[in-house]
C-alpha positions, 0 to 999 in steps of 0.5 A, a space after each residue: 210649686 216653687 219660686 224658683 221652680 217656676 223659674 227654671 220652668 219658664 227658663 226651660 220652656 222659653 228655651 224649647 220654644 227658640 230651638 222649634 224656631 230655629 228648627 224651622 229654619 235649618 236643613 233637615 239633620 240639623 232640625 231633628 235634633 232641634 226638634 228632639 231637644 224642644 220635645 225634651 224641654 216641653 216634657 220637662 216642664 210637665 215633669 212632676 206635675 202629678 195632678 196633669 200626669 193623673 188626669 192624663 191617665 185616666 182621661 186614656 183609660 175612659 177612653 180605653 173602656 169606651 171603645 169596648 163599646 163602639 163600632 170598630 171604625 169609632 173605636 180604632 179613633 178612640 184606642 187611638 186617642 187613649 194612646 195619646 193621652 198614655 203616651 203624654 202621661 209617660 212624658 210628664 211622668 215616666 214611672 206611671 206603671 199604669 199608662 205604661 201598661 195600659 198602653 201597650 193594651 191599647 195598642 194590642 186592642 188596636 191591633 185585633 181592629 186593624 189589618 194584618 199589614 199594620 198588626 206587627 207594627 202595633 205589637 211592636 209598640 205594645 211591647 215597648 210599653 209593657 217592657 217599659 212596665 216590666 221596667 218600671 217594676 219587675 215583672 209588673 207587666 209580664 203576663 201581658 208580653 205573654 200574652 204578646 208573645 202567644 199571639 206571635 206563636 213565640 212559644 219560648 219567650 212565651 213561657 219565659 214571660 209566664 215564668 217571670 210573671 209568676 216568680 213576680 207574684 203577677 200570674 192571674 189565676 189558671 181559670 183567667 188564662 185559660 179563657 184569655 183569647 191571647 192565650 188560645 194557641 198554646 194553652 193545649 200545648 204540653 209546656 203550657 200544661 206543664 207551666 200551670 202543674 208547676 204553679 200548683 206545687 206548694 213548698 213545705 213551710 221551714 219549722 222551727 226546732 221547736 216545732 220540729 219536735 212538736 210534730 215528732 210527739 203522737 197526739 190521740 185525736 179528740 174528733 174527726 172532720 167529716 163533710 156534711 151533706 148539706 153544707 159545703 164545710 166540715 163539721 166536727 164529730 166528737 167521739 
């Protein structure tokens, strides 16, 4: 870091730190926006800062994993904990894709522990994470607002979301989907049968004339290809 950077560091944090004090001391309209802006300044001063906003990542995903392996209670604490470290992470650097999506997947792990009374607030913020993943990169994080949207029985926006996650070249393999829990609403419905047939189709590749006119020329064949018994790959058999 610059000198000068330091500086207009300093500047900035010296700045935040006088409007929480005089936040504290104004009415209550006056003070959030004094709150507001100090919050801003802090986060301007992590800004760029890579080597905080990687420790911040990543402290959130061992956080993620380690809940898989706690008692709900415990892991209500944990998910909790991780979402607080993406949510910083965000702060110092709002294009971290990775605490955006991983977020919002620690808001809907969050949510499966919770009451149903609290389920629609967590899945509020899941997707606010992973629509800031779609924004960071398109259709990055997709597949995971599907997923959303399943649990939701919002089968349109469903569908949406699986489309623009495949158009994006972010659809996990049919075997993935089929034996994600999130998807087990919709994965017998006619649509969704219908979404994973169009995936399979492969356009035919544009020739070039000179290729065009290669294939219009018979060759005789010199061999043909037949399956082994043994051995799951084909042989070739030599007239």
């Amino acid at each position: 870091m610059s000198l000068f950077s330091s500086f207009n560091k300093r500047s900035t944090l010296d700045a935040a730190i006088k409007q929480v004090a005089k936040a504290r001391k104004s009415d209550a309209g006056s003070a959030e926006a004094l709150y507001q802006a100090a919050y801003q300044g802090f986060a301007t001063v992590l800004t760029d800062n890579l080597i905080i906003s990687e420790a911040l990542y990543n402290w959130g995903f061992a956080l993620l994993n380690q809940a898989k392996t706690q008692e709900a209670a415990q892991a209500i604490e944990t998910l909790e904990d991780a979402i607080s470290k993406f949510s910083f992470c965000l702060l110092t650097a709002p294009n971290y894709l990775a605490a955006a999506i991983d977020g919002g997947v620690a808001f809907m792990e969050l949510a499966r522990l919770s009451g149903e009374d609290s389920k629609g607030y967590l899945y509020k913020m899941a997707r606010q994470f992973f629509e800031t993943g779609c924004a960071i990169q398109k259709g990055s994080a997709a597949y995971n607002l599907a997923c959303l949207h399943a649990l939701n029985a919002d089968h349109d926006a469903c569908l949406a979301a699986l489309k623009q996650a495949y158009q994006h070249g972010c659809l996990p393999d049919e075997a993935v989907i089929v034996a994600d829990v999130d998807m087990v609403s919709v994965i017998a419905t006619d649509w969704f049968k219908a979404f994973l047939e169009s995936t399979k189709v492969v356009a035919e590749p544009e020739l070039s004339e000179a290729e065009k006119l290669e294939s219009q020329i018979d060759y005789e064949p010199k061999f043909t290809l037949k399956k082994t018994e043994e051995f799951d790959y084909y042989a070739k058999d030599q007239d």
